[in-house]
VEXDREN-2710 file (C-alpha; in Angstrom, 1 decimal):
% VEXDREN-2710
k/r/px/py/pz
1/UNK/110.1/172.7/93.5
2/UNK/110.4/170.7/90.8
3/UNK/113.5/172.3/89.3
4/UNK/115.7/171.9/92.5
5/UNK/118.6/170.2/92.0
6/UNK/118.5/166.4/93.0
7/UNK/121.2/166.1/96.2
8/UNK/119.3/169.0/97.8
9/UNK/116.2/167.1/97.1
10/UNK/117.7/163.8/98.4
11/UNK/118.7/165.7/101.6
12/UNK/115.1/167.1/102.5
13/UNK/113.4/163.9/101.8
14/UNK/115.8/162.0/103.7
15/UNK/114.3/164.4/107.0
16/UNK/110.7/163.1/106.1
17/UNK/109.0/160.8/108.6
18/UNK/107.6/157.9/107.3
19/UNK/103.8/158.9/108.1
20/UNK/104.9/161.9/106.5
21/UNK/105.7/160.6/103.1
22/UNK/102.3/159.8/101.3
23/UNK/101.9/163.5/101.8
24/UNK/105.1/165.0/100.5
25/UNK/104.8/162.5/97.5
26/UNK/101.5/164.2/96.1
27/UNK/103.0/167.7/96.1
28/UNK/105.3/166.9/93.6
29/UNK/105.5/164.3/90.6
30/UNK/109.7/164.4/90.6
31/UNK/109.7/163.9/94.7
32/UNK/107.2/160.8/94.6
33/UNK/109.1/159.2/91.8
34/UNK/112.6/160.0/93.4
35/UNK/111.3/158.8/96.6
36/UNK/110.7/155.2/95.6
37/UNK/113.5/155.0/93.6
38/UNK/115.2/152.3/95.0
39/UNK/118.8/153.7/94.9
40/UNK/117.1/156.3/97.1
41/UNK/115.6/154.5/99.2
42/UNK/118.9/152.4/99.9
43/UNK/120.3/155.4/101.5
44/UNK/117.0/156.8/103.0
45/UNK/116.8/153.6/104.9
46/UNK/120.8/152.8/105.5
47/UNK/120.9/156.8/107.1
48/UNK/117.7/156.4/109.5
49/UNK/119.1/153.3/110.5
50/UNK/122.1/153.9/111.3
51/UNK/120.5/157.3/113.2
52/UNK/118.7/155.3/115.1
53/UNK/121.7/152.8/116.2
54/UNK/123.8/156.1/117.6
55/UNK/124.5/156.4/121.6
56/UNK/121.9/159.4/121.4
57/UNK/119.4/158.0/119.6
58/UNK/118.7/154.2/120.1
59/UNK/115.3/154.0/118.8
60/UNK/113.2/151.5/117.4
61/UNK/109.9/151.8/115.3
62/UNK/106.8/149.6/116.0
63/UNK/103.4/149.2/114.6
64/UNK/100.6/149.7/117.2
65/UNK/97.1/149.2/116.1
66/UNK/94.5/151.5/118.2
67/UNK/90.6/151.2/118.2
68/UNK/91.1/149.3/115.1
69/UNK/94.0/151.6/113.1
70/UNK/97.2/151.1/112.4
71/UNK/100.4/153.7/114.1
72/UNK/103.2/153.9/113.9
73/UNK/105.1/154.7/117.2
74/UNK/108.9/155.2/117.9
75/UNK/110.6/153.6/121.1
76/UNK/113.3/155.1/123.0
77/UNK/114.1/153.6/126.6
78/UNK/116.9/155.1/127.0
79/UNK/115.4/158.5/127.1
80/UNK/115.3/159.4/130.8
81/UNK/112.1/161.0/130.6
82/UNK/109.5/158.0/130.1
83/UNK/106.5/159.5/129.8
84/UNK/108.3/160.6/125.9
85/UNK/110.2/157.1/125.2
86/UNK/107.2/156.1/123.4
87/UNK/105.3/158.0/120.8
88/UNK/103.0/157.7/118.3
89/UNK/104.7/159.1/115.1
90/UNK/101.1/159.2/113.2
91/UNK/98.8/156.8/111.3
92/UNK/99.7/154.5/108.8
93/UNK/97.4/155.3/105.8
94/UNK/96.4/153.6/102.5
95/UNK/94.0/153.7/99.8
96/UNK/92.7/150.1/100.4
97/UNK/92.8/150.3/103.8
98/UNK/90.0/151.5/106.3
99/UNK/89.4/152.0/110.0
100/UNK/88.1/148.4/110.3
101/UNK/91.5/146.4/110.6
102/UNK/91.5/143.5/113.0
103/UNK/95.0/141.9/112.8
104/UNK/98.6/143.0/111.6
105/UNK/101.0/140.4/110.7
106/UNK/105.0/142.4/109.9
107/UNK/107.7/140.6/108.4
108/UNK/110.9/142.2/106.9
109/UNK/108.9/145.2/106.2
110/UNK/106.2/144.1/104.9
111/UNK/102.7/144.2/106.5
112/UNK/99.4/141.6/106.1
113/UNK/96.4/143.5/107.3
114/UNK/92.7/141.4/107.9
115/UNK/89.8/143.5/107.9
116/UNK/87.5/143.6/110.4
117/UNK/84.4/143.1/108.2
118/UNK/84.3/140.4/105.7
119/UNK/87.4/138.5/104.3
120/UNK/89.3/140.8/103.0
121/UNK/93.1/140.6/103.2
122/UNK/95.9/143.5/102.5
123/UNK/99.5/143.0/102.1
124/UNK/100.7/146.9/102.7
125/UNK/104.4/148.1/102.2
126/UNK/103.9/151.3/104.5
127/UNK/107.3/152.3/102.9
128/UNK/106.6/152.5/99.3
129/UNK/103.0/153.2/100.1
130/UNK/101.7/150.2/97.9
131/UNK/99.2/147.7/99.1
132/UNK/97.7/145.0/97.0
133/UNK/93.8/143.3/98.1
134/UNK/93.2/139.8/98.0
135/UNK/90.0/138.4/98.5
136/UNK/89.9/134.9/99.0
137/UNK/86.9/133.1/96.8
138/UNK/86.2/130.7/99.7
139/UNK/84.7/133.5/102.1
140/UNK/84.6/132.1/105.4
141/UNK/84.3/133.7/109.2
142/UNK/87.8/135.2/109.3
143/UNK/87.9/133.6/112.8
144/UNK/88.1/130.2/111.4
145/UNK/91.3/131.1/110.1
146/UNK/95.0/131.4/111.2
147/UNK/96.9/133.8/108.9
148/UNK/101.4/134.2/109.1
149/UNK/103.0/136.5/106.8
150/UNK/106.6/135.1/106.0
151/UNK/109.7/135.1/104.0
152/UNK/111.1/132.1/101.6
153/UNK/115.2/132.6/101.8
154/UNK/115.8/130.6/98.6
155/UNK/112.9/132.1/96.1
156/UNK/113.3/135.5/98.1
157/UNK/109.7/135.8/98.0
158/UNK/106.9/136.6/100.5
159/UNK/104.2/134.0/101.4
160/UNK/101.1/134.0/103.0
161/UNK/99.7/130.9/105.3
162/UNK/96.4/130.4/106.0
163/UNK/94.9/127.2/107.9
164/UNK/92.9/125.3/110.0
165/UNK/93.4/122.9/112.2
166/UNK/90.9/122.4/114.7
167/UNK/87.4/121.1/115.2
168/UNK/85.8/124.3/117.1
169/UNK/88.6/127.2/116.2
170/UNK/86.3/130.3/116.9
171/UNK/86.0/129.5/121.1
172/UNK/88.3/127.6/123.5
173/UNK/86.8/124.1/123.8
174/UNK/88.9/121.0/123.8
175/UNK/88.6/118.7/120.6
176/UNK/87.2/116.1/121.2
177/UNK/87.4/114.2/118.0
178/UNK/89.0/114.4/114.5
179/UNK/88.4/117.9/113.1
180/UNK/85.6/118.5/111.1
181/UNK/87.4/120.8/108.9
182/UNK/91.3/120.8/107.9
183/UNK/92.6/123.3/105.5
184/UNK/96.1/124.6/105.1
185/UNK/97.1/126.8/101.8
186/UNK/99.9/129.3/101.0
187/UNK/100.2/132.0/99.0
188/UNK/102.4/133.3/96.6
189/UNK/102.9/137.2/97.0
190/UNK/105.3/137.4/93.9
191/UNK/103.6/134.8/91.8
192/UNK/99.8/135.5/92.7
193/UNK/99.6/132.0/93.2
194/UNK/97.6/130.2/95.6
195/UNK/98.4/126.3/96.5
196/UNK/97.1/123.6/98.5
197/UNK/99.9/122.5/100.9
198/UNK/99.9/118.7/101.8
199/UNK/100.0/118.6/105.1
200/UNK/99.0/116.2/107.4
201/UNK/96.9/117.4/109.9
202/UNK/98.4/118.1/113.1
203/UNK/98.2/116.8/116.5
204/UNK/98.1/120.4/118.0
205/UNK/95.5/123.4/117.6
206/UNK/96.3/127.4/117.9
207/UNK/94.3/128.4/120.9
208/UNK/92.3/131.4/120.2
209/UNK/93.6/133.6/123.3
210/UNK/96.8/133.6/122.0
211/UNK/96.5/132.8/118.3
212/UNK/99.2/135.5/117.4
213/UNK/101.7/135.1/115.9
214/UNK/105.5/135.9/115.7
215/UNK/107.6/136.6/113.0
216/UNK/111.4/135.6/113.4
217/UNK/113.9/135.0/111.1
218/UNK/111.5/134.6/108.3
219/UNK/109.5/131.8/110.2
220/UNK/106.2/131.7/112.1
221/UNK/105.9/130.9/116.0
222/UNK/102.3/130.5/117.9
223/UNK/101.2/128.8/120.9
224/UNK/99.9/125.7/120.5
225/UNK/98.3/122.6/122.4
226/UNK/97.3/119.2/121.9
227/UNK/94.2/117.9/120.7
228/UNK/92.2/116.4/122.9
229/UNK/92.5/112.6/123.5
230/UNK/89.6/110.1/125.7
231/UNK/92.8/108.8/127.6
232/UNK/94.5/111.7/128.4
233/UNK/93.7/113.6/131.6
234/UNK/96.1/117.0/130.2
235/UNK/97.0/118.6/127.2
236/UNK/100.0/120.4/127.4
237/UNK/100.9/123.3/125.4
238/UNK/104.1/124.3/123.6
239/UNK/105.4/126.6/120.4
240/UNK/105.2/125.6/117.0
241/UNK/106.8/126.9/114.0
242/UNK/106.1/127.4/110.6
243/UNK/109.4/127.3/108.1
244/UNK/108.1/129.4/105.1
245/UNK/111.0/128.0/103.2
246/UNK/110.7/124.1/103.6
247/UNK/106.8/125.2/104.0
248/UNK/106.2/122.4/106.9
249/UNK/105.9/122.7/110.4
250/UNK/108.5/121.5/113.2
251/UNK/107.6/119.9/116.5
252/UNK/106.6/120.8/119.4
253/UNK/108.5/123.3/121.3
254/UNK/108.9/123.1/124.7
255/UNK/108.2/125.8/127.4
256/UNK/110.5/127.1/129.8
257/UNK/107.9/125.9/132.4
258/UNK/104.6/123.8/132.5
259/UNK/101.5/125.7/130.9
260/UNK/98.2/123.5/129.9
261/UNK/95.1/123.8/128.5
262/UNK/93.2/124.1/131.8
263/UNK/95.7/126.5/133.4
264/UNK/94.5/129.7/135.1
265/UNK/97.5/132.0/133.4
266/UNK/98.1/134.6/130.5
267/UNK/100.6/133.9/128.1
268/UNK/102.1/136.5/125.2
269/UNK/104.7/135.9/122.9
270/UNK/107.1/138.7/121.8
271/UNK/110.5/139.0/119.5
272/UNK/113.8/140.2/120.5
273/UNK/115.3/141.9/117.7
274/UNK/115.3/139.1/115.0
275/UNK/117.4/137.3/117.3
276/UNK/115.4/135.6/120.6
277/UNK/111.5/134.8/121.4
278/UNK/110.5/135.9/125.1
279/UNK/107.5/134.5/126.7
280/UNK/105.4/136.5/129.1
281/UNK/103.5/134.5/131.4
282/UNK/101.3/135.7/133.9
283/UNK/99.8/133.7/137.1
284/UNK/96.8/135.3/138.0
285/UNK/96.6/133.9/141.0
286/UNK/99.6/135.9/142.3
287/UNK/99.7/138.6/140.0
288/UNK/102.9/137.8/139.1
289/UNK/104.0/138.2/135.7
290/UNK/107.5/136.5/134.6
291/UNK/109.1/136.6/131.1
292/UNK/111.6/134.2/129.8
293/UNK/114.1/134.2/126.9
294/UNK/115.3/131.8/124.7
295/UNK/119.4/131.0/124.1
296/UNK/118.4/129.3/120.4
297/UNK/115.5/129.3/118.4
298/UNK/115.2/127.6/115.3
299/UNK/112.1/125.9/113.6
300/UNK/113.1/122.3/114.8
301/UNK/115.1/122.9/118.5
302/UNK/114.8/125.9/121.1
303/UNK/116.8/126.2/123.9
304/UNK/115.7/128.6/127.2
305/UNK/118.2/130.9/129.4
306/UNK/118.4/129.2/133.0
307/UNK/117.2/132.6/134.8
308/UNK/113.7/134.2/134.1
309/UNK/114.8/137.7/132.8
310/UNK/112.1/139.5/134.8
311/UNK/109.8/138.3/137.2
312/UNK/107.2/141.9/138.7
313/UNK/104.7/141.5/141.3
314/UNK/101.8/143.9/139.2
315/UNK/99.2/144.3/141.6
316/UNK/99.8/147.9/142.3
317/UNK/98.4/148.4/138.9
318/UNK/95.4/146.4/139.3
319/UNK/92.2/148.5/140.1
320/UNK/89.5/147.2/142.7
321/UNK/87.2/146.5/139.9
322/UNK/89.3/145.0/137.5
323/UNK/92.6/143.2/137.7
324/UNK/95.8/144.0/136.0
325/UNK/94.9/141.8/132.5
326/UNK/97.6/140.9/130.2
327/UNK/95.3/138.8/127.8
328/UNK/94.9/140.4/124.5
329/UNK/98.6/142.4/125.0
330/UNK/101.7/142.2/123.8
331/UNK/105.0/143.3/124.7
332/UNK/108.8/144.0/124.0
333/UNK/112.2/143.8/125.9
334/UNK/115.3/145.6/126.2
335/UNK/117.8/143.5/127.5
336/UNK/120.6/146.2/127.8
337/UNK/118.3/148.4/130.0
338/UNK/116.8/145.5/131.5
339/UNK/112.9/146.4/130.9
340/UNK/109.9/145.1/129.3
341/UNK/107.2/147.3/127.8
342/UNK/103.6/145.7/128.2
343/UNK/100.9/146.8/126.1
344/UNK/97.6/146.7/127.3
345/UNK/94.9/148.3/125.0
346/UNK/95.7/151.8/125.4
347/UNK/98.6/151.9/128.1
348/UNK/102.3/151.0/127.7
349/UNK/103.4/149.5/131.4
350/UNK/107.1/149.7/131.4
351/UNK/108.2/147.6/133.9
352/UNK/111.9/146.8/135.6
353/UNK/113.7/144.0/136.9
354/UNK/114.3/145.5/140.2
355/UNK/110.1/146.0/140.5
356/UNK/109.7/149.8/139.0
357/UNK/106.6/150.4/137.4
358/UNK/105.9/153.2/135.2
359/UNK/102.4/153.7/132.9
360/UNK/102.1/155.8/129.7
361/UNK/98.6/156.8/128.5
362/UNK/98.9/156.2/124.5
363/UNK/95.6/157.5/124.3
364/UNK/92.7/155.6/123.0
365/UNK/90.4/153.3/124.7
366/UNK/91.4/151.9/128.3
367/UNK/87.7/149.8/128.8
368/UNK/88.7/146.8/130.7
369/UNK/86.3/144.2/129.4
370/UNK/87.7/145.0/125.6
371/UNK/90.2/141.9/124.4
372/UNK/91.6/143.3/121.0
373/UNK/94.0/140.3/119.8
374/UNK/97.9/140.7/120.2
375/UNK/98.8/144.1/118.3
376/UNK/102.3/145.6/118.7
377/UNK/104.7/144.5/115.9
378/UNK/108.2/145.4/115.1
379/UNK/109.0/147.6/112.0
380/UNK/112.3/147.9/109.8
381/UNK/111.5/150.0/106.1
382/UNK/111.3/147.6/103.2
383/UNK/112.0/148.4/99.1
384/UNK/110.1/145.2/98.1
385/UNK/107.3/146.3/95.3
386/UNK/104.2/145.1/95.4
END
């Protein structure tokens, strides 16, 4: 195999699925060095896109973890048969990283992965098939920390931001006080550097329900909600943004609608294509879920369309014993074919604007009273080395 001549090479690599090509890189010492070549990988990347942007074929590739693993699945809605528009391609596998991973974080291709069991943090590129460990000398709870993976567009380098910024982060409980501990740091993928950012601390705290995050555009969006003030009767809640370039946070960012700390609803966030957020917001008391997208989004101003882009009654999916629970899920949209795919655990719910319903079983475990955080992620291939 190894004397074959290097276009016919090219062209059989090229057919290789990316869960595929850890495997096809041991058989042969020519094939795994062409393979990460990055002329190569130009084209390899440049060809499946540009496949997967056709009429036929508008697919998209997401990372999916599943009873704590990482998948990779491809997404076609277009495909009239539903119960195939999503599958799981295969597992992501890497040397460093084991069936214990509690949190992915994706951004342009490259993947953070925190480990279920100590404090141990992997940045992956699933592409290359290169991951590098870091293991933080200050080795605290991994709950007491809010990890972003993102992207600095002047230094073109990737950065990691990890904080604190509450007085009880591990459970839902209003703060009542200053926090007791206050901690934000960023590091350095290219440079191995770690630094103390100063920061002041903020007058908002991640809540722990829907501490995920989303990558867009580089940047860093969560949920967040004031702290808790003596006189104050609410706390309202908002987004906030990260810029990994200025490497400060913007302001708060309104909602579409009114959600506070006390209020009896779910709420996800979700990307549209590097281009939007959309907002899922459930109100259990209805079992109506609604989701929202925004007209601009940028770290310091967001702007929200006028209509709600989908608004489903989902009680026909709620059992006797167990409602229809959207806490702990994530989601995605397709605005040309005017669905949203909910995750929840196991089970992708694509639902309609016009009310259709539709469940695929992505197999794995459907136990109602397990809240796994936020864990569906958008993926495009990346030639960054690690």
């Amino acid at each position: 195999m190894s004397d074959l001549p290097r276009d016919l090479v090219e062209e059989v690599l090229c057919r290789v699925p990316l869960t595929s090509l850890g495997t096809v890189r041991s058989i042969c010492k020519k094939w795994n060095t062409l393979s990460k070549d990055p002329s190569f990988g130009k084209k390899h990347i440049a060809g499946r896109q540009a496949k997967l942007t056709t009429s036929s074929e508008r697919e998209f590739m997401v990372i999916k973890m599943i009873k704590d693993m990482v998948y990779l699945m491809s997404v076609n809605l277009h495909n009239s048969d539903f119960e195939s528009c999503i599958k799981r391609e295969g597992k992501l596998n890497s040397q460093w990283l084991l069936d214990d991973v509690s949190q992915v974080f994706h951004c342009k291709g490259l993947l953070l992965c925190i480990c279920e069991h100590g404090t141990t943090l992997i940045v992956w590129n699933p592409y290359l098939g290169q991951t590098r460990l870091l293991e933080p000398r200050d080795k605290l709870h991994r709950e007491d920390y809010t990890y972003a993976l993102g992207y600095n567009n002047i230094s073109k380098s990737y950065k990691i931001l990890r904080f604190i910024n509450c007085h009880c982060p591990a459970f839902d409980e209003p703060v009542y006080d200053e926090p007791a501990y206050v901690e934000f740091k960023i590091y350095d993928i290219n440079t191995s550097s770690l630094r103390v950012l100063d920061i002041t601390p903020q007058d908002w705290w991640v809540r722990a329900y829907y501490s995920c995050c989303v990558s867009l555009k580089s940047n860093t969006y969560w949920f967040a909600t004031e702290k808790y003030l003596n006189t104050r009767e609410t706390l309202d809640s908002f987004l906030v943004c990260f810029d990994f370039t200025s490497e400060t946070f913007g302001p708060h960012l309104p909602l579409p609608f009114e959600f506070g700390f006390y209020s009896a609803q779910d709420l996800i966030l979700s990307s549209v294509r590097e281009e939007k957020l959309a907002v899922l917001i459930r109100q259990q008391d209805t079992s109506m879920i609604e989701i929202w997208i925004t007209t601009k989004i940028e770290p310091n101003a967001v702007s929200w369309s006028s209509k709600v882009f989908l608004a489903v009654d989902v009680s026909p999916f709620a059992c006797s014993d167990w409602p229809f629970e959207v806490r702990g899920a994530s989601f995605f949209i397709d605005e040309e074919k005017k669905v949203a795919v909910v995750f929840v655990r196991s089970v992708a719910y694509i639902v309609g604007v016009d009310g259709t319903l539709k469940e695929v079983d992505l197999g794995g475990s459907t136990y109602p009273f397990c809240f796994p955080r936020p864990h569906l992620c958008s993926y495009v291939p990346s030639l960054m080395q690690l």
